[in-house]
C-alpha positions in Angstrom: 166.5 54.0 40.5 167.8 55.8 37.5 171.4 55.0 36.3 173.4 57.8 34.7 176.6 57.3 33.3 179.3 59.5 32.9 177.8 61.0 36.0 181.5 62.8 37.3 181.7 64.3 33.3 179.9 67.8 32.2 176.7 66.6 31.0 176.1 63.8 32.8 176.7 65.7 36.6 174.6 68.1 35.1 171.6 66.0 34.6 172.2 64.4 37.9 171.8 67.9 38.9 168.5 68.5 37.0 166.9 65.2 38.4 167.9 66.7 41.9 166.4 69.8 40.7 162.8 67.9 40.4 163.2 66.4 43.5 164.9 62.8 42.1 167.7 61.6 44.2 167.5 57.9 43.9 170.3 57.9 41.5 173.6 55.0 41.0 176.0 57.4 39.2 178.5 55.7 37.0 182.0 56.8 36.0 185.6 56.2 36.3 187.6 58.1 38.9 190.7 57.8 37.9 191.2 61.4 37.7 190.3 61.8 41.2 189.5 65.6 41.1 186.1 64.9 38.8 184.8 64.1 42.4 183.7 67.6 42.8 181.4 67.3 39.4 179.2 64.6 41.8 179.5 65.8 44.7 177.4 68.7 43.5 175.0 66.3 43.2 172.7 64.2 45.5 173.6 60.6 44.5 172.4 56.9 46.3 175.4 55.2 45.2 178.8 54.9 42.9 179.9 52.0 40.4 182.9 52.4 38.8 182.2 51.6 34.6 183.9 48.5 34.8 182.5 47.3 37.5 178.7 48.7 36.0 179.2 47.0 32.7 180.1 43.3 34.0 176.9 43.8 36.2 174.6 44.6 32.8 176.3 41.6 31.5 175.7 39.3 34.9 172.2 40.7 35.0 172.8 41.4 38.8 171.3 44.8 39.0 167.0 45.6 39.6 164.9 48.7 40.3 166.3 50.9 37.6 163.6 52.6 36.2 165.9 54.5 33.4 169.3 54.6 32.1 171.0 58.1 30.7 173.9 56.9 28.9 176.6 59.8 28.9 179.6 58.0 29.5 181.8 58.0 26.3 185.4 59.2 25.1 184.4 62.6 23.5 188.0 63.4 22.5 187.5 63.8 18.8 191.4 63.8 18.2 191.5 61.0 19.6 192.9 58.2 16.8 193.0 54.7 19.0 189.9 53.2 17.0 190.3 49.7 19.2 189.5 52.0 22.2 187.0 54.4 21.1 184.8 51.7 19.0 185.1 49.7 22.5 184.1 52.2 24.7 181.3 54.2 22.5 180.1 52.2 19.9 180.2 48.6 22.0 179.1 49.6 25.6 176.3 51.8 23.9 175.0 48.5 22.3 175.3 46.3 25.6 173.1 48.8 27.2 170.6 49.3 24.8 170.3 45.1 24.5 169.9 44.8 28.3 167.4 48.0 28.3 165.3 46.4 25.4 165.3 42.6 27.4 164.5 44.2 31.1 161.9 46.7 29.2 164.0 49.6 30.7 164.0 53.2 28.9 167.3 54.5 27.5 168.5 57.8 26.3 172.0 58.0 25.8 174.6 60.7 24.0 175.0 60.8 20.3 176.9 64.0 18.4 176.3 66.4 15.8 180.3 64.8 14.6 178.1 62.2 12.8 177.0 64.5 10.1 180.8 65.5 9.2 181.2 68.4 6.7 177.7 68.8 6.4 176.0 71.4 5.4 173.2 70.0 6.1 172.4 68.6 10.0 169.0 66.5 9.7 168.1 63.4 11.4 168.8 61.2 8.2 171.5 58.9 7.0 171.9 60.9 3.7 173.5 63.9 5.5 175.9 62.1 7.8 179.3 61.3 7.1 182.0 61.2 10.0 185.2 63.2 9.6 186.7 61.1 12.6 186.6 57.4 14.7 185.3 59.8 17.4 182.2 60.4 14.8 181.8 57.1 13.4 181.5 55.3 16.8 178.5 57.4 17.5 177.2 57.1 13.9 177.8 53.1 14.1 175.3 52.8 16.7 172.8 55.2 15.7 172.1 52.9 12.2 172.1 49.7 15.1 169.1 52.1 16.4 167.3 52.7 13.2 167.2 48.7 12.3 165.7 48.2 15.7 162.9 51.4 15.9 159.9 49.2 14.4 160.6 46.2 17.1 161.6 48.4 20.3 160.8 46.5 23.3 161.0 50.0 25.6 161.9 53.8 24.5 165.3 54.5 23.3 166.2 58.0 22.4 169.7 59.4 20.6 170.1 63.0 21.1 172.5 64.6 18.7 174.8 67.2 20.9 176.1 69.9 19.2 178.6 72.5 20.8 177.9 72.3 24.3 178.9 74.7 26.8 178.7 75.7 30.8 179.9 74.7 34.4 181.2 71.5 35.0 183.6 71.4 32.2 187.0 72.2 34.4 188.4 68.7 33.9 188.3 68.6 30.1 191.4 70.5 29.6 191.4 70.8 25.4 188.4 68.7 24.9 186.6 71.9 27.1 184.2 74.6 25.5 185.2 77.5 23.1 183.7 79.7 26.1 185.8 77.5 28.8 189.4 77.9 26.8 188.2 81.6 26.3 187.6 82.6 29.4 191.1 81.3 30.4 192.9 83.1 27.8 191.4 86.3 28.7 192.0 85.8 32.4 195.8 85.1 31.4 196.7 87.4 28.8 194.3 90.1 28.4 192.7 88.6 24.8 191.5 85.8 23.2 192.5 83.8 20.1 190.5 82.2 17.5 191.6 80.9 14.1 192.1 83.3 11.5 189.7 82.8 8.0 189.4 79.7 6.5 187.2 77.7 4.2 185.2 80.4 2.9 185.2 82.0 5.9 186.5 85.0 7.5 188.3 85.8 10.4 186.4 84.2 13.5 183.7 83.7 11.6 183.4 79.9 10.9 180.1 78.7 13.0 178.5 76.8 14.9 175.6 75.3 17.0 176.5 76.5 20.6 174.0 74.9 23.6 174.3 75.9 27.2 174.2 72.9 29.0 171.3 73.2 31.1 169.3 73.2 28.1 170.3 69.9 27.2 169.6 68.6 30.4 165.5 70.1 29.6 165.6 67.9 26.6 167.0 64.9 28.3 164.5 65.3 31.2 161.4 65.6 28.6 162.3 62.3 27.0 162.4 61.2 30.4 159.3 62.0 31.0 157.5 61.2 27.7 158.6 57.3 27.5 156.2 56.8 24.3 159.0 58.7 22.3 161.7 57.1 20.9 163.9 57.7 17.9 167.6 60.2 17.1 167.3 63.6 17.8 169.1 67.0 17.3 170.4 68.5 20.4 171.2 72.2 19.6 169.6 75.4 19.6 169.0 75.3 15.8 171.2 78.6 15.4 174.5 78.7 14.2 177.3 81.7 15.8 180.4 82.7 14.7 182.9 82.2 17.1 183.4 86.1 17.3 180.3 86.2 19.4 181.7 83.7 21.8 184.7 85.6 22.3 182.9 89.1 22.2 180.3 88.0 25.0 182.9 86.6 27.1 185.1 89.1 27.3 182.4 91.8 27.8 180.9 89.0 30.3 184.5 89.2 32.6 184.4 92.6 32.1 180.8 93.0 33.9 181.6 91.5 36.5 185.7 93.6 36.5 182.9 96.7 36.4 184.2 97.8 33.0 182.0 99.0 30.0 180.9 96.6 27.6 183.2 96.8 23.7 181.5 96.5 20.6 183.2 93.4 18.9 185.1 96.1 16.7 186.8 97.9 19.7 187.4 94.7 21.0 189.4 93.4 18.1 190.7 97.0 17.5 192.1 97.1 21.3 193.8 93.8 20.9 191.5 91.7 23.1 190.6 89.5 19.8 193.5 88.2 18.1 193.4 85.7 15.0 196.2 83.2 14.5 196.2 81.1 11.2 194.2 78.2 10.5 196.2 75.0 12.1 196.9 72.6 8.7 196.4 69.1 10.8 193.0 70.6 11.1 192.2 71.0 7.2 189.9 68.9 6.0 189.1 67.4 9.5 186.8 70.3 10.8 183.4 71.4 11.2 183.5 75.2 10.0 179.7 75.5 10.1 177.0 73.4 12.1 173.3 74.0 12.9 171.0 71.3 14.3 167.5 71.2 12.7 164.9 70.9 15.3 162.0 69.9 12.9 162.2 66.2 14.3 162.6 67.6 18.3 159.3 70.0 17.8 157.6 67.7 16.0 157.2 65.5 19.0 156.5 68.1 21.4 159.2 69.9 22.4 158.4 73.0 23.0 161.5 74.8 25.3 163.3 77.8 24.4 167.6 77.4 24.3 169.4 79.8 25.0 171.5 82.4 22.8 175.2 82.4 22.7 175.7 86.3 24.8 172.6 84.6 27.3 174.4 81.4 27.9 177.4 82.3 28.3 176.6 85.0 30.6 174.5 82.5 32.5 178.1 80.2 32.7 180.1 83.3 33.9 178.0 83.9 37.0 177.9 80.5 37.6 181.7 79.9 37.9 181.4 83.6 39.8 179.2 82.3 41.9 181.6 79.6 42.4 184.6 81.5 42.9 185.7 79.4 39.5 186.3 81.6 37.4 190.0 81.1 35.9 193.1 83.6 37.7 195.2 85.7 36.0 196.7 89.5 35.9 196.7 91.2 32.6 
């Protein structure tokens, strides 16, 4: 049995998803459905049974589960606004290090979800404690246990892995309403007015042009399935494609990716911006100070160990997302 937590959220119904995909169906997804419409997330997916994340914790604690072979820990608050630090430490930072004490006792692998929020600022995204420095509780509660990690790599009892997510993107994101993707809240806007916004310049950079690491989802699920499968690995990990992108080239290939499938002729980012299908509203204050204008993940540590998969580029992936939610009859309504 593996356990994935989080299982009803993007990335974790996604990897339940890619274990179906390899023919693994002997899976206890864990979540909270409280917001009763994430049910479609699992029910995409070929499940053997439900614990709510209550219930699954007091069982780690009780010892009074057996047969699990691994645990993928996605369950977290990934609100980065989000300012109760009583919550957040609780529900990232302390259930994180209940599961990796009863994975280490029971000899059980255990990847779970870290974030490229625990380098800050930056500018520099590598796998070491010099270049990370949280901006917000969101980042430090992943950070925290990641050092609880590093004190414990020489005496690791069974594999645990930390992968590092930068911007991820793709289907299954519907229920994240502002948490969702750049591409997810720009596909809306499109759909409902015709164009997109994106902040205006700001720290150095220019209009639409602060960057960052965007990752379709599926790819992350490749890199959580080859730790997975390679259970002599352990250690924290970058989780991006190792190129940054402006935000313009979000915007630009998802509006040209709605027009495709409208049968309309692709616009060069200029035409789009010139026909008012790009607009640029100024950099929100609260934000200042508090915001990542440029991240790229350095995959020296990730190829070191083997991994050898392509990820995808930003006008790929998010063409890949569009047909998905086309395929789907997703895609968000609107007359413009």
């Amino acid at each position: 049995m593996i356990i994935v937590t989080g299982a009803a959220g993007f990335i974790g119904s996604n990897i339940v998803m890619g274990l179906n995909r390899r023919g693994t169906n002997q899976i206890t997804a864990v979540d909270d459905l409280s917001n009763g419409d994430q049910f479609v997330n699992l029910a995409r997916g070929d499940i053997a049974d439900y614990l709510h994340k209550d219930e699954f914790r007091q069982a780690i604690r009780d010892n009074a589960l057996s047969g699990i072979e691994a645990i993928i820990h996605q369950g977290a608050c990934s609100d980065t606004t989000e300012r109760d630090g009583h919550y957040m430490m609780d529900n990232n930072y302390r259930v994180t290090r209940e599961l990796f004490h009863y994975c280490q006792e029971q000899r059980i692998p255990f990847i779970y979800a870290s974030s490229a929020a625990v380098y800050g600022a930056g500018p520099h995204y590598i796998e070491a404690a010099e270049y990370e420095a949280p901006l917000n509780v969101y980042g430090y509660s992943k950070y925290l246990f990641d050092q609880v990690l590093r004190r414990h790599l020489a005496d690791l009892q069974a594999p645990v892995v930390g992968l590092r997510y930068f911007n991820v993107y793709g289907p299954n994101e519907q229920h994240k309403g502002r948490m969702a993707s750049v591409a997810s809240h720009n596909m809306q806007q499109y759909r409902r007015n015709g164009s997109v916004r994106l902040f205006g310049g700001w720290d150095g950079y220019a209009d639409g042009a602060q960057q960052r690491d965007f990752v379709y989802v599926d790819d992350v699920v490749d890199v959580n399935l080859f730790f997975l499968d390679n259970p002599q690995l352990s250690g924290i990990f970058n989780c991006g494609t190792g190129q940054a992108q402006p935000f313009n080239d979000v915007a630009h290939a998802v509006i040209n990716g709605l027009r495709r499938l409208d049968g309309k002729t692709p616009l060069s980012l200029k035409a789009q911006i010139h026909h008012g299908a790009i607009e640029y509203i100024p950099f929100p204050d609260d934000l200042k100070g508090r915001y990542q204008s440029h991240t790229q993940a350095d995959l020296t540590q990730l190829r070191a160990v083997g991994y050898t998969g392509d990820f995808k580029g930003v006008a790929d992936g998010v063409n890949c997302y569009i047909d998905v939610l086309a395929q789907r009859q997703q895609l968000p309504t609107g007359d413009y």
